[in-house]
VOBA-1610 file (N, C-alpha, C; in pm, whole numbers, padded with zeros to 5 digits, always signed):
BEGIN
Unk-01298-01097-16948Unk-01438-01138-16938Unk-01468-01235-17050Unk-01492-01310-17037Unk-01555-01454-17110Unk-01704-01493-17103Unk-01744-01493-17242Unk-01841-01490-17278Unk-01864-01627-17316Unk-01796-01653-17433Unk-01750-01796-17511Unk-01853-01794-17648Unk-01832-01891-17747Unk-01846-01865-17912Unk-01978-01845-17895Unk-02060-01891-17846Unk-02232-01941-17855Unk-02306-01843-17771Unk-02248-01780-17682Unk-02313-01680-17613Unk-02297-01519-17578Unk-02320-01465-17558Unk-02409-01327-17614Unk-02411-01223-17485Unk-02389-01136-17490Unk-02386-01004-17387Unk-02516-00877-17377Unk-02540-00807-17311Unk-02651-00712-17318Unk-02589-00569-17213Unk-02485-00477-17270Unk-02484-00335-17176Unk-02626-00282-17153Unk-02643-00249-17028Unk-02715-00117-16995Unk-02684-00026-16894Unk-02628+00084-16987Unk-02589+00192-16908Unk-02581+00245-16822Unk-02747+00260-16814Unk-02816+00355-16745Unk-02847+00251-16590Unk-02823+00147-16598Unk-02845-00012-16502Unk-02723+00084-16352Unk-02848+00065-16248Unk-02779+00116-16124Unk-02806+00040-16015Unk-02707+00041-15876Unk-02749-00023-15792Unk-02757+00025-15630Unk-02784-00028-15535Unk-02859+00015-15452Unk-02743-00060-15318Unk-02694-00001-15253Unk-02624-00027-15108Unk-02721-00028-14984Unk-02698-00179-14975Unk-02782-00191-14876Unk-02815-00145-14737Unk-02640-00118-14675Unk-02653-00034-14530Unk-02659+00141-14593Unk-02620+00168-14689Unk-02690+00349-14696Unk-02781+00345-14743Unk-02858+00304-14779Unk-02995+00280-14821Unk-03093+00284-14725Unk-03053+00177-14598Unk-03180+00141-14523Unk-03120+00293-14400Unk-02939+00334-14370Unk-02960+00427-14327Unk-03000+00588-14338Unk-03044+00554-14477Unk-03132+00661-14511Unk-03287+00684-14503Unk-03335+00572-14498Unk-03471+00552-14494Unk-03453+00588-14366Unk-03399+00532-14249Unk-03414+00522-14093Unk-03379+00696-14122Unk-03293+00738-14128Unk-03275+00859-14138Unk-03420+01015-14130Unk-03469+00929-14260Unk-03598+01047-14296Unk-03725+00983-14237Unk-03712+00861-14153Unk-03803+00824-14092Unk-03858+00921-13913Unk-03677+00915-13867Unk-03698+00987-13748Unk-03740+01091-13784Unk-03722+01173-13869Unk-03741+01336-13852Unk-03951+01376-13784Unk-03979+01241-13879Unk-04117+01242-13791Unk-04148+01215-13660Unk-04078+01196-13558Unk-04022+01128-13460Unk-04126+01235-13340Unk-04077+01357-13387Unk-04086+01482-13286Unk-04252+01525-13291Unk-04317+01468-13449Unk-04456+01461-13454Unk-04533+01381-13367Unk-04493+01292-13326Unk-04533+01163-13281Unk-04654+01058-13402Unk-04557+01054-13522Unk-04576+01000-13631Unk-04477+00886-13703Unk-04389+00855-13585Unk-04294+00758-13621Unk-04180+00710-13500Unk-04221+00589-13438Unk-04143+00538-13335Unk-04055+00412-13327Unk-03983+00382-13265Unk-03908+00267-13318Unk-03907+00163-13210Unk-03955+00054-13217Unk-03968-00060-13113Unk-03865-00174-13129Unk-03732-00213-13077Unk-03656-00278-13095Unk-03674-00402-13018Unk-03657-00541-13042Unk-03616-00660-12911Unk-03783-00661-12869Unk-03895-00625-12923Unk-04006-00592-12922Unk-04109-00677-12969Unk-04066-00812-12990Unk-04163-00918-13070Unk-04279-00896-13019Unk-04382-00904-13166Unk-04513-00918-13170Unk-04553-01050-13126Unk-04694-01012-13009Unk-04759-01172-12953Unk-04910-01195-13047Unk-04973-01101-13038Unk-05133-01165-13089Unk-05186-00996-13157Unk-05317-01018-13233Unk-05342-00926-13274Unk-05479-00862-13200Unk-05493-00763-13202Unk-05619-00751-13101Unk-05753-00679-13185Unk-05830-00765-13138Unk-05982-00746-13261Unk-06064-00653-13211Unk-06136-00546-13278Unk-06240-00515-13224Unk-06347-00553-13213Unk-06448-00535-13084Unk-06539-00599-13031Unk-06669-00578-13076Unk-06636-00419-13182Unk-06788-00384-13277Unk-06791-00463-13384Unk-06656-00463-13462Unk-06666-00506-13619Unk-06594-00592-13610Unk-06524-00655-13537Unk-06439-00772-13538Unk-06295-00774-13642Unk-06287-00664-13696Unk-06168-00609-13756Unk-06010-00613-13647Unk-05922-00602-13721Unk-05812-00568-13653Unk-05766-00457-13580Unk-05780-00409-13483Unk-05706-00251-13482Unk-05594-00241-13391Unk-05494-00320-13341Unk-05392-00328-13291Unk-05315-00444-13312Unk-05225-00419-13207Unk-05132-00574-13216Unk-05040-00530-13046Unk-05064-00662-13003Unk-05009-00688-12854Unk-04894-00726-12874Unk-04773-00643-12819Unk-04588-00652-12800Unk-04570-00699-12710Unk-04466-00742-12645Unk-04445-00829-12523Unk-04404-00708-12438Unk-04395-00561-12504Unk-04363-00486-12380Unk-04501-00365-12396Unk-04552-00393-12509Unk-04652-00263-12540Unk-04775-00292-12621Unk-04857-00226-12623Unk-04972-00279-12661Unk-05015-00116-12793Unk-05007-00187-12921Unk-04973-00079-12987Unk-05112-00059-13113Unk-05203+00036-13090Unk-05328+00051-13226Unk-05267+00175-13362Unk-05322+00042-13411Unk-05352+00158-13557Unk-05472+00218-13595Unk-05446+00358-13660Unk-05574+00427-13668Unk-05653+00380-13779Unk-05580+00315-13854Unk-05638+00294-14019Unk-05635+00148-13999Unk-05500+00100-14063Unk-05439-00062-14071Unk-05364-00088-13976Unk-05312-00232-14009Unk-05206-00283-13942Unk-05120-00335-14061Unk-05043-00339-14072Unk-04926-00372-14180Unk-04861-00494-14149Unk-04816-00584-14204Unk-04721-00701-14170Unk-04624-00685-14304Unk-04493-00648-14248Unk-04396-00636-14351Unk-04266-00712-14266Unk-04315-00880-14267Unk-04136-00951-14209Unk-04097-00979-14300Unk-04079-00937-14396Unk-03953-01042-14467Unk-03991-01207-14465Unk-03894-01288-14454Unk-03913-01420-14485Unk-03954-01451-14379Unk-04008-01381-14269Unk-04059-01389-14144Unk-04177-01413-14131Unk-04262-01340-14190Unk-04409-01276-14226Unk-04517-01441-14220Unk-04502-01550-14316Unk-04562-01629-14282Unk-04578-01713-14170Unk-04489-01758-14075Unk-04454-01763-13907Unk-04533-01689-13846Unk-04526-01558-13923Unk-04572-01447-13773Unk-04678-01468-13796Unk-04762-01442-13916Unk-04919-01454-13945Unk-04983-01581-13850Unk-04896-01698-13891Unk-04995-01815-13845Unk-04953-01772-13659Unk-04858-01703-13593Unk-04829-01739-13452Unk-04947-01584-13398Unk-04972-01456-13481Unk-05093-01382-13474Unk-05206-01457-13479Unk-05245-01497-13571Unk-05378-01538-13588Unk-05410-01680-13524Unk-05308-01707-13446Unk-05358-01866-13395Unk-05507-01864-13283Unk-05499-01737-13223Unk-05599-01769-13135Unk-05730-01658-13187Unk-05717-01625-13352Unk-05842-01536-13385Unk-05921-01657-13501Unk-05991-01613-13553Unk-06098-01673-13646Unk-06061-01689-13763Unk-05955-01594-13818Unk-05872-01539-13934Unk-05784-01713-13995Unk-05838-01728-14081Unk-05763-01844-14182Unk-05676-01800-14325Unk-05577-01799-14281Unk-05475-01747-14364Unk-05343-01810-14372Unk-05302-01824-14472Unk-05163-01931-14497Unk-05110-01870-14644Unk-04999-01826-14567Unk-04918-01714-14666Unk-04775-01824-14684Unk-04807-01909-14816Unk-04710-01998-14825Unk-04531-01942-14887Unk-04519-01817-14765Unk-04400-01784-14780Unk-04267-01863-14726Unk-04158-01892-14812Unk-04043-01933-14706Unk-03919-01865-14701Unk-03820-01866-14614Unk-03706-01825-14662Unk-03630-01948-14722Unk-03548-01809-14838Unk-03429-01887-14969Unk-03267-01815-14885Unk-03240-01888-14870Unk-03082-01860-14830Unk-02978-01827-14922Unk-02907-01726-14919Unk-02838-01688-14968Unk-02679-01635-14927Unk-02565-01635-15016Unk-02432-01631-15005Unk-02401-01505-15121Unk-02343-01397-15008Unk-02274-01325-15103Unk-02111-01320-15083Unk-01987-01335-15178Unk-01831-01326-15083Unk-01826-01199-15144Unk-01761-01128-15065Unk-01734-00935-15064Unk-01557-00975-15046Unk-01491-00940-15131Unk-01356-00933-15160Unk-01294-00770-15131Unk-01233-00760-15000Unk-01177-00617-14943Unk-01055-00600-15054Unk-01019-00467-15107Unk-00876-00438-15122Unk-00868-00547-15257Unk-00900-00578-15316Unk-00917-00701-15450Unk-00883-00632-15539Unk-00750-00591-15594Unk-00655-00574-15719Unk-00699-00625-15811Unk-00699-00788-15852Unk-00670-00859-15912Unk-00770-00899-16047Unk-00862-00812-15997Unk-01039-00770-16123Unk-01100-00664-16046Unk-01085-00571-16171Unk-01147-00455-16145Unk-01264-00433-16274Unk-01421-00367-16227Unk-01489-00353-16290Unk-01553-00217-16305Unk-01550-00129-16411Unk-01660-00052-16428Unk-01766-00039-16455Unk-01850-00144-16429Unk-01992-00167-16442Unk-02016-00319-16346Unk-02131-00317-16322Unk-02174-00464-16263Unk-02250-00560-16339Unk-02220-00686-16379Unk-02217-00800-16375Unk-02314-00886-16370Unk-02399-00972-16442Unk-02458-01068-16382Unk-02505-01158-16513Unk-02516-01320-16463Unk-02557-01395-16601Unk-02705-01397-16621Unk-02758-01399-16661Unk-02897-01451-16763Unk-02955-01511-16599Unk-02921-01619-16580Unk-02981-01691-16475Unk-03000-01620-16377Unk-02941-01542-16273Unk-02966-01461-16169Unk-03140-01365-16176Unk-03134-01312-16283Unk-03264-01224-16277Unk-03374-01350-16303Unk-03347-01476-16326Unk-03487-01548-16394Unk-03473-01645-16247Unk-03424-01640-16116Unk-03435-01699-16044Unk-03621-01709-15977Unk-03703-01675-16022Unk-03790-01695-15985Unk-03864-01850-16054Unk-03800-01818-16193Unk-03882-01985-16249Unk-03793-02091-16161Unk-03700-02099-16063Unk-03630-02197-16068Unk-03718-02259-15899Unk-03798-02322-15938Unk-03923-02388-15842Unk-03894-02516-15818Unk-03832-02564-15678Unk-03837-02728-15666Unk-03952-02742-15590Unk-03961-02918-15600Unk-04098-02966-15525Unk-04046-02975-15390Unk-04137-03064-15279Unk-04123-03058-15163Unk-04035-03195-15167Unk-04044-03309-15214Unk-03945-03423-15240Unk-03811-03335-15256Unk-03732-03266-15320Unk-03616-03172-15370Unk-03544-03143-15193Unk-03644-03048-15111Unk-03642-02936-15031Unk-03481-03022-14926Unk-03464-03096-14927Unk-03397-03189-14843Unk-03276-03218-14883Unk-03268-03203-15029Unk-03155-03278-15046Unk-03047-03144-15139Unk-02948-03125-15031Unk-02851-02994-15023Unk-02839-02933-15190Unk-02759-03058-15242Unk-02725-02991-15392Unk-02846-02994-15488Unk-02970-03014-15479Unk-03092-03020-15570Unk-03148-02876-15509Unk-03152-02879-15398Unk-03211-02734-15314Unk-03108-02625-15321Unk-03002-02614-15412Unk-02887-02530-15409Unk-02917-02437-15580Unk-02929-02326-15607Unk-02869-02264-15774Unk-02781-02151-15747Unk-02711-02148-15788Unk-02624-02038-15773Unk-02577-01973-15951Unk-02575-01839-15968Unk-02545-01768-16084Unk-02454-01661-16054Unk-02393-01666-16169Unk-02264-01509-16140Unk-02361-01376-16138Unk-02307-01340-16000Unk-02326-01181-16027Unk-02208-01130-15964Unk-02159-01015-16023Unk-02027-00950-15987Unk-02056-00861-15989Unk-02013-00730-15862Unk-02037-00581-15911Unk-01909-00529-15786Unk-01910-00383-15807Unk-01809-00307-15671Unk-01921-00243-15574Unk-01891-00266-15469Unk-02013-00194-15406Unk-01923-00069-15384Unk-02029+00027-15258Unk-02003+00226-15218Unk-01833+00201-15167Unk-01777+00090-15123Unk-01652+00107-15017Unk-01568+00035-15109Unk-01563-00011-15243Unk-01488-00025-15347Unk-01430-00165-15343Unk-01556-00228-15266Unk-01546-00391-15235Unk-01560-00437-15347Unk-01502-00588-15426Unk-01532-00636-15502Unk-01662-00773-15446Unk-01797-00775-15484Unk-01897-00825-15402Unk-01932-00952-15541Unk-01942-01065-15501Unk-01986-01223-15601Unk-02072-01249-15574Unk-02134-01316-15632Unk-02238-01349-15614Unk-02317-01484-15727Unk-02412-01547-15708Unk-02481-01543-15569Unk-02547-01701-15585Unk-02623-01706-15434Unk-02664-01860-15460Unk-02786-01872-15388Unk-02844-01945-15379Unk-02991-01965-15345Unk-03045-02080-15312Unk-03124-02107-15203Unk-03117-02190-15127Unk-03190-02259-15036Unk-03331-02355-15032Unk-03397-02365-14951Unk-03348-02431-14818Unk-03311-02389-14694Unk-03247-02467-14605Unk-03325-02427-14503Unk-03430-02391-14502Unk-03549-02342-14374Unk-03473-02200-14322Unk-03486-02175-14186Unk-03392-02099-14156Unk-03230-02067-14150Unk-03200-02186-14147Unk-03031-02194-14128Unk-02953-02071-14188Unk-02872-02024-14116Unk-02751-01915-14155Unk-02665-01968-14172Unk-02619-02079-14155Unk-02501-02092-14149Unk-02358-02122-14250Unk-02247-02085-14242Unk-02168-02050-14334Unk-02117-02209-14398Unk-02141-02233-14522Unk-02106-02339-14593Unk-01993-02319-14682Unk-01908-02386-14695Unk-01773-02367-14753Unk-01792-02380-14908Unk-01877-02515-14861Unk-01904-02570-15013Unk-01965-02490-15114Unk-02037-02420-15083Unk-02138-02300-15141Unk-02050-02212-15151Unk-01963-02142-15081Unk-01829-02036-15103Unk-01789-02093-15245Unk-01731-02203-15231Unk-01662-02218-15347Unk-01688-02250-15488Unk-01854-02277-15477Unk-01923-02288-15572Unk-01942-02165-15677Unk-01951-02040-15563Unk-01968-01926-15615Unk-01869-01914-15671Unk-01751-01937-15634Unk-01616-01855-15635Unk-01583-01967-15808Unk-01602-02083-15842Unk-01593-02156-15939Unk-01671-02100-16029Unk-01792-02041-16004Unk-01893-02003-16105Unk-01847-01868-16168Unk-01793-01812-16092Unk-01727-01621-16137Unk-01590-01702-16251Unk-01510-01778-16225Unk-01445-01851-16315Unk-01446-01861-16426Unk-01608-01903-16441Unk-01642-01907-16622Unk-01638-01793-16665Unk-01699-01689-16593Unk-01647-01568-16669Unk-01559-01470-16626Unk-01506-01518-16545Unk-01358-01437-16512Unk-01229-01544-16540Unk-01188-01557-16662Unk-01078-01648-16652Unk-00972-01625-16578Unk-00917-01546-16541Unk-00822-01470-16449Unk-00841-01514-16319Unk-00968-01538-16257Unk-00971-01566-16126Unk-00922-01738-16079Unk-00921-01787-16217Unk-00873-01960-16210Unk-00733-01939-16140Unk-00650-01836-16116Unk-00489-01870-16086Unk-00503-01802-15964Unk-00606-01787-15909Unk-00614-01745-15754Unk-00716-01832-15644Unk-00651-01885-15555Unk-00708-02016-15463Unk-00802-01932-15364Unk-00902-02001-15340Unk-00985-01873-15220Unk-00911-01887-15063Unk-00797-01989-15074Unk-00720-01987-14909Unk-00655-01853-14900Unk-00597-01849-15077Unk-00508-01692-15043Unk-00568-01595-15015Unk-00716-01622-15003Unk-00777-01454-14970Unk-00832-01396-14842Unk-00831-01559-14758Unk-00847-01528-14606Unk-00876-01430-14553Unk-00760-01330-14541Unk-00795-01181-14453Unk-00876-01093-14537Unk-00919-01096-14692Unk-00978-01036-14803Unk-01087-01056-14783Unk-01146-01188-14754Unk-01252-01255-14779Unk-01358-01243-14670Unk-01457-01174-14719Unk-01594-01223-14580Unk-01711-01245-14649Unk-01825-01312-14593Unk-01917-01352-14667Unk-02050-01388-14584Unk-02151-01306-14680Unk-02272-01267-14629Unk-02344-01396-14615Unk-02415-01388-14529Unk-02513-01464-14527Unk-02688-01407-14509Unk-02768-01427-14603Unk-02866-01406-14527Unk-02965-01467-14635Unk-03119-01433-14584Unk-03235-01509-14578Unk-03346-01386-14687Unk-03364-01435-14840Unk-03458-01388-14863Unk-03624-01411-14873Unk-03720-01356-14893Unk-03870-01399-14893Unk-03895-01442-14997Unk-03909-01578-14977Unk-03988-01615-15168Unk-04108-01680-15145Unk-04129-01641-15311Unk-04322-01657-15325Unk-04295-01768-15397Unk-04386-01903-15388Unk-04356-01992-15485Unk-04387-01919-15665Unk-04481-01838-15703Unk-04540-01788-15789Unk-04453-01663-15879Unk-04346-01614-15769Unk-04230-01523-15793Unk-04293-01368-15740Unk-04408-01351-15707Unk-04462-01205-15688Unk-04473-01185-15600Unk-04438-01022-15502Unk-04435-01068-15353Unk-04629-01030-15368Unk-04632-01005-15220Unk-04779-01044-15146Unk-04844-00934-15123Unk-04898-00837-15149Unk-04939-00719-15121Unk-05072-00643-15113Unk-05146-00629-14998Unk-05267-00627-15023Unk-05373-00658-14862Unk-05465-00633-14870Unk-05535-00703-14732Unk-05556-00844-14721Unk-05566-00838-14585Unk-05586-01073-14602Unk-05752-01018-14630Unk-05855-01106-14689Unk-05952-01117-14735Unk-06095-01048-14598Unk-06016-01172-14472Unk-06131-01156-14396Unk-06073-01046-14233Unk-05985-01009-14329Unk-05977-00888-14229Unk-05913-00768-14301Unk-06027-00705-14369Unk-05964-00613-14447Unk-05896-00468-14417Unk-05892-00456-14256Unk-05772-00357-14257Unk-05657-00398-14185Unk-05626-00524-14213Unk-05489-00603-14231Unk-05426-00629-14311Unk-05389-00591-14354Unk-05213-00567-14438Unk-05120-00627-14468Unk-05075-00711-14604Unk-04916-00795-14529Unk-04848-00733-14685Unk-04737-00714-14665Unk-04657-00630-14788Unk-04510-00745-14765Unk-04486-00846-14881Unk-04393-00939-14823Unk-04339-01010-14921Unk-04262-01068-14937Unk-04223-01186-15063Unk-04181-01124-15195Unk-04054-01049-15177Unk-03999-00981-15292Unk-03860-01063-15362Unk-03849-01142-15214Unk-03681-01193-15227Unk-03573-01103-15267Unk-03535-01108-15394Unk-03406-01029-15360Unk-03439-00904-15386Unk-03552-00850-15400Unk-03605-00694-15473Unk-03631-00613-15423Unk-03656-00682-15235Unk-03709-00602-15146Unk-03687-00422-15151Unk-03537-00426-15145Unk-03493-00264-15088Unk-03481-00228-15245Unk-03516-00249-15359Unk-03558-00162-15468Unk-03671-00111-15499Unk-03787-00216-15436Unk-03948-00224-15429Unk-04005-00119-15323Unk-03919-00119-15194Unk-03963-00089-15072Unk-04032+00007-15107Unk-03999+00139-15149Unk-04128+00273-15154Unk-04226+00235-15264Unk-04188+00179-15357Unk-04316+00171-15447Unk-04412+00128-15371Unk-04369-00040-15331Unk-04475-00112-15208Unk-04529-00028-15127Unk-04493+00041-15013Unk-04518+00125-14931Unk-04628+00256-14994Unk-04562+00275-15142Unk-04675+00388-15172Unk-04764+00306-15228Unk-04819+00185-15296Unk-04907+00109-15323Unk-04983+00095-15211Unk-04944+00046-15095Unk-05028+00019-14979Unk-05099+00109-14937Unk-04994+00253-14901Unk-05097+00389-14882Unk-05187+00419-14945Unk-05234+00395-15083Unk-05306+00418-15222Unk-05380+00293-15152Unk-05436+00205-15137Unk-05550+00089-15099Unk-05553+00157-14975Unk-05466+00169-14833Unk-05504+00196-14722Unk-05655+00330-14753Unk-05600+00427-14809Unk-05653+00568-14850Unk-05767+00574-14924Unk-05759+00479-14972Unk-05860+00424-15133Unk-05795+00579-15247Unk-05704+00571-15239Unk-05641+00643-15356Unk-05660+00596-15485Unk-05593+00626-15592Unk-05607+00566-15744Unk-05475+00477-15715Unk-05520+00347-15805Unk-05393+00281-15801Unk-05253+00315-15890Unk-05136+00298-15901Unk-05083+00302-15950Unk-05001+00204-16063Unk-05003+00115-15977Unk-04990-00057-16054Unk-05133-00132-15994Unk-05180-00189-16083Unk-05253-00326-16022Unk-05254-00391-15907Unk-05315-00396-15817Unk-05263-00501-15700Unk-05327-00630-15705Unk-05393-00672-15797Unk-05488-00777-15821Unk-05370-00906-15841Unk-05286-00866-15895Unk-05127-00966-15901Unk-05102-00994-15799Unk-05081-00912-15724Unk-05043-00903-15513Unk-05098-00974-15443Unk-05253-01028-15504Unk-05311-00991-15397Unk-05317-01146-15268Unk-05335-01075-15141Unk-05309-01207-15052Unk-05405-01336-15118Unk-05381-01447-15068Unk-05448-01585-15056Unk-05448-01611-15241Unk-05424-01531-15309Unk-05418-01573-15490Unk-05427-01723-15513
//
């Protein structure tokens, strides 16, 4: 591990991390058990069309599915991911509701190294730059042009199946998934600086080793996700724009929202959160 003369390290011990498929199949897990209450159902292939207002108070109290027509007793929640601003403006196009949740998706590359001998770690990994990815703000001139709209920082850790997982890069490319080589190897150059060891291994030799994530996080230009009622429909809901924090945030968020849905005591501030800021 390479640090080099001028720069500087920080252990924390107690620093843990979170697997993303046992994680969310745990949540799904303790979600069904309410299932049998009729307090928790699952709508798949189910896209939302419009939201449906009431005709006393002009509030929200449902939302129209292309197969079901579904009310809430309290709120309505909007929790897409880098989705959430799309959906808002394609809901509210035919209500009164003016709202522009200047969320987008940031694209991202993780390579997951199967069976990887060749660096082994007992702890996970990451430079300075990765956690401060929120100051790193381009303008709309930038958004276009690949390597200005590109940052990528080392993060290295083992995930639950004893994968060696790199990381990572970031990326305004609108929606696009798609797998870029160039970005592979960017990552794979950047683990370099501080893995000197990995310089005498080519990423062709790792072919059958090698697979690599792709996906789409929510970013706030401001760095905070969105949490809170939209203004002029206050039992509407949007809980969104965490980017990479989502599935560490998820219950806090979720118990924040219940606490405003409830008018409970708060627990954190939501005045930071709050929609249209």
């Amino acid at each position: 591990f390479g640090v080099g003369q001028e720069c500087g390290a920080v252990f924390l011990s107690d620093d843990c991390q979170l697997d993303v498929r046992r994680t969310v199949a745990f949540v799904e897990q303790g979600n069904r058990l309410f299932a049998s209450q009729g307090r928790y159902t699952e709508f798949y292939n189910d896209p939302a069309l419009s939201l449906i207002r009431s005709n006393e108070k002009g509030g929200v109290e449902g939302v129209k599915t292309k197969k079901n027509t579904l009310y809430g007793r309290k709120s309505i929640i909007i929790a897409a991911g880098c989705w959430t601003g799309d959906l808002m403006q394609d809901l509210l196009r035919k209500s009164d509701i003016r709202m522009n949740v200047p969320l987008q998706p940031r694209k991202g590359f993780l390579l997951v190294l199967e069976n990887f001998k060749s660096l082994r770690l007992n702890h996970g990994l990451m430079e300075a730059g990765y956690v401060n990815h929120q100051n790193y703000v381009i303008s709309e001139q930038r958004e276009d042009d690949h390597e200005e709209a590109l940052s990528v920082s080392m993060a290295a850790t083992i995930d639950a199946y004893g994968n060696l997982v790199l990381g990572s890069s970031r990326q305004f490319a609108g929606f696009n998934t798609e797998l870029d080589m160039q970005i592979v190897n960017r990552i794979w150059e950047r683990a370099h600086e501080f893995f000197p060891a990995l310089k005498e291994i080519s990423l062709e030799s790792l072919n059958e080793k090698l697979n690599v994530r792709v996906g789409l996080r929510p970013y706030m230009p401001d760095g905070k996700p969105v949490i809170g009622p939209v203004p002029s429909a206050p039992n509407l809901f949007i809980a969104a724009g965490h980017e990479g924090e989502g599935l560490s945030m998820a219950l806090g968020t979720a118990e924040l929202v219940v606490d405003m849905i409830e008018g409970n005591p708060w627990q954190v501030d939501p005045k930071h959160f709050a929609v249209g800021r």
